[in-house]
N, C-alpha and C positions, 0 to 999 in steps of 0.2 A: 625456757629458752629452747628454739627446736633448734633438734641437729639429726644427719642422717646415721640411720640405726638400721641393720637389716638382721631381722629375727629374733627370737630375745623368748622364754619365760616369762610366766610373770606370778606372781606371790599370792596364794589365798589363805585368807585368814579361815581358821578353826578353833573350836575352845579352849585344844592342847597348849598352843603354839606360845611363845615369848612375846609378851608386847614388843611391837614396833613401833616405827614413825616410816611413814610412805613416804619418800622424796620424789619421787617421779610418777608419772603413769602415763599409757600408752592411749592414743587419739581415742579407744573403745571404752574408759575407763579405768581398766583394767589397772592394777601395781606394778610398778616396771624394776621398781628401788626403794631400798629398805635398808634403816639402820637403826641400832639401840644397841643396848647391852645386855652381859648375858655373863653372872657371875662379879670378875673384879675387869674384863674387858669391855670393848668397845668391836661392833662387826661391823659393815656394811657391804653390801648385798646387792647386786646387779642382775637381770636377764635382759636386759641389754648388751648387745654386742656391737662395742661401738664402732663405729668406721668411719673412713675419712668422708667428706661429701663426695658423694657421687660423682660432678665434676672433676675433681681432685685426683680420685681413684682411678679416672677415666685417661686422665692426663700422663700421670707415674705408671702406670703397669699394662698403657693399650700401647699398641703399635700399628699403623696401617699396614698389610702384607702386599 
């Protein structure tokens, strides 16, 4: 599903690391989202910073001076 996102992290796997499950990824491939467990929890994991659509945002917080 797209939606607008400006800036964000993204998650690289190493041989240290917790297995994951990738939920999302960004237009370049890259990992955007991630979750699994870790112990007796449950985490999930963003570098996505999510935001209203561009339009939306342009609507509520612009004003013409």
């Amino acid at each position: 599903m797209p939606f607008y996102y400006h800036g964000g992290c993204c998650f690289e796997p190493n041989s240290t690391t917790v297995i994951y499950n990738p939920l999302a990824y960004y237009p370049d491939g890259s990992v955007a989202m991630i979750e699994g467990e870790l112990g007796r929890g449950y985490y999930l994991l963003s570098g996505v910073h999510f935001e209203l659509q561009a339009v939306v945002y342009w609507q509520k917080n612009c004003k013409l001076l």
